[in-house]
N, C-alpha and C positions, 0 to 999 in steps of 0.2 A: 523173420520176415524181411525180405529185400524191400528197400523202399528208394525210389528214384525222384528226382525234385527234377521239373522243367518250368527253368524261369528265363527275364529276358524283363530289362525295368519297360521296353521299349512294343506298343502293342503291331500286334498286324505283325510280328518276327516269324510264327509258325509254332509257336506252345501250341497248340490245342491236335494240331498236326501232328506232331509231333506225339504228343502223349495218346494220343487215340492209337496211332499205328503201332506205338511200342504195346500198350495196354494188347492189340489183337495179337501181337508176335508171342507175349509170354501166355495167353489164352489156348494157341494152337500149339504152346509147349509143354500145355497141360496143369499151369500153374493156375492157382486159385487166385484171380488177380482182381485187385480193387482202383477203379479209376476216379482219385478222389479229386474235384473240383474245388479248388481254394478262389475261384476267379469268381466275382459276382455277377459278370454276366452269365455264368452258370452253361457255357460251350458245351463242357463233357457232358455235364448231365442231361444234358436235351438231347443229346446223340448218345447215349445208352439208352435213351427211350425209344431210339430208332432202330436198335440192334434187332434184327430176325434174332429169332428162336432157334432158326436150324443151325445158328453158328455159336462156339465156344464161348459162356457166357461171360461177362464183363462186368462185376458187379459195381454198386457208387457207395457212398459215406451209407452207416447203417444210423439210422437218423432218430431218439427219441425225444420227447416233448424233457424240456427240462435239462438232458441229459448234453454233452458233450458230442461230438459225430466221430466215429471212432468206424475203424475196417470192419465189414463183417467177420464172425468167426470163421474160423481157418482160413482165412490169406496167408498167401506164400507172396506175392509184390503188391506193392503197393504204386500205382505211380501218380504224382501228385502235378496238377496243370494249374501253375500260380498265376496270379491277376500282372497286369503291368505295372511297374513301380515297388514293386518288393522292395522292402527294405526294413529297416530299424527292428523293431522288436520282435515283426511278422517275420521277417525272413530269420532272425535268430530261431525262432522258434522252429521255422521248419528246418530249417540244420542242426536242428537237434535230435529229429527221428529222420533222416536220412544219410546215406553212404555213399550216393553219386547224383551230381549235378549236371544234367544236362542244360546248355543254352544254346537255344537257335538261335542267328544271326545271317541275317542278310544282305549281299556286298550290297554295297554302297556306303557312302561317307556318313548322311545322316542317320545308316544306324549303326555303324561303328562309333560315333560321335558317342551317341544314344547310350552304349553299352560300356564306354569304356570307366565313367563312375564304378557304374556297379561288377565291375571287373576288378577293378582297386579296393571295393568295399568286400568284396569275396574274399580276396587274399589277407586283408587283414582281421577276419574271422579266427578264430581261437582252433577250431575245427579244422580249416582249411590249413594252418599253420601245425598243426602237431600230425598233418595227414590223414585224419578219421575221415574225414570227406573229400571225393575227389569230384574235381571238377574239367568237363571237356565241354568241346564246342560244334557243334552241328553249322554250316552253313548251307544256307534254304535258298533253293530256286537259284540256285548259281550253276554256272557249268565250268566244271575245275580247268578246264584247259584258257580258260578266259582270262584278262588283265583286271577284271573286276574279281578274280577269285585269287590271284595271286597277291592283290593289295587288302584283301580280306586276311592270308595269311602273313602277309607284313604287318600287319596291324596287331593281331594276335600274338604273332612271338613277343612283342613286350610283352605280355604277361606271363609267358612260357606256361601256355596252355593247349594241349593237343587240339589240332581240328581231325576228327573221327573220319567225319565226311562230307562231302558235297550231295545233296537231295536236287537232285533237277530240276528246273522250272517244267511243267508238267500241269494239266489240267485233270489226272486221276484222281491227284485225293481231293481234287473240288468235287467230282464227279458224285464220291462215294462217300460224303461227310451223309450227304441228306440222306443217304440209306442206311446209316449205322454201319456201316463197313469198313475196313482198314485194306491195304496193301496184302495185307497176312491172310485174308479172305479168299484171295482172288490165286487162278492155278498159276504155280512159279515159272511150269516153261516159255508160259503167254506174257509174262512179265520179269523175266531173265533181270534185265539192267537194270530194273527198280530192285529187287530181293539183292542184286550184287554190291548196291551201293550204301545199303541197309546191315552190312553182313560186320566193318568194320565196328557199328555202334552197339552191337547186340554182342559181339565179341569183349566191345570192353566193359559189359555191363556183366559180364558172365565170364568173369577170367579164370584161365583153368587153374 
């Protein structure tokens, strides 16, 4: 089972954004996918209860009285949308069943500030150090031709961590949270430059 972690110690970055549209991309790829909500305001999970029927389903934690919350049977990914402030013993744990870390990040200084702790605390992971887990960076609501996107990538090379992509400021995936929808829902010729700027992070989650 693939299993993806998107974290960000910093709230309001775009986790939830994030992991909803990846959950609908490996949905439409056919995969048995589980969109497990580790965040106690509990985002994902209210927006799989909003998912139509007529689209690829998105299953959440399979939940028993007593028991542990564990993926439903036959999952193929897993993608997991963590709470703000991950850290210490929670986040060791989820790097322990995961292979790739996504973190969205948002220019600006207050969250690059925000982020660059848990940027240092990622690399001195055990995991992260012997290479079992890899880690990249999503930059949200930025437009890469911009000097707030370019100091977003100065920022970043200290830690010599890929930025995958820049997600455009854009009022679609507001639009399409309250309907249980993703990017992935919607036809690609009407939404060209969104699917094209999506194309680098699904590539490195699926390397050939």
């Amino acid at each position: 089972m693939q299993s993806i972690l998107i974290a960000n110690p910093k709230g309001g970055s775009g986790k939830s954004t994030l992991a909803t549209n990846l959950a609908g991309y490996f949905a439409w790829e056919g995969e048995q996918v589980m969109l497990g909500d580790i965040d106690r305001q509990q985002t994902s999970r209210h927006w799989l209860r909003l998912r139509p029927e007529n689209f690829p389903e998105i299953q959440g934690w399979e939940l028993k009285d007593r028991e542990p919350a564990r993926p439903p049977k036959g999952t193929t990914v897993a993608v997991l949308d963590s709470p703000a402030g991950l850290h210490g013993k929670k986040l060791d744990a989820a790097l322990k069943v995961v292979r790739r870390v996504l973190v969205p990040v948002r220019a600006g200084f207050f969250d690059m500030w925000a982020s660059e702790d848990f940027f240092r605390q990622l690399a001195e992971e055990k995991s992260v150090r012997k290479g079992e887990v890899k880690i990249a960076v999503v930059g949200m609501c930025v437009n890469p031709r911009t000097r707030s996107a370019q100091e977003l990538e100065a920022f970043l090379a200290n830690f010599d961590l890929p930025v995958l992509s820049h997600l455009r400021e854009t009022q679609l995936y507001v639009q399409l949270q309250p309907k249980g929808l993703t990017l992935f829902d919607l036809p690609r010729p009407r939404y060209e430059r969104d699917y094209t700027e999506w194309q680098p992070i699904v590539n490195w989650l699926n390397p050939a």
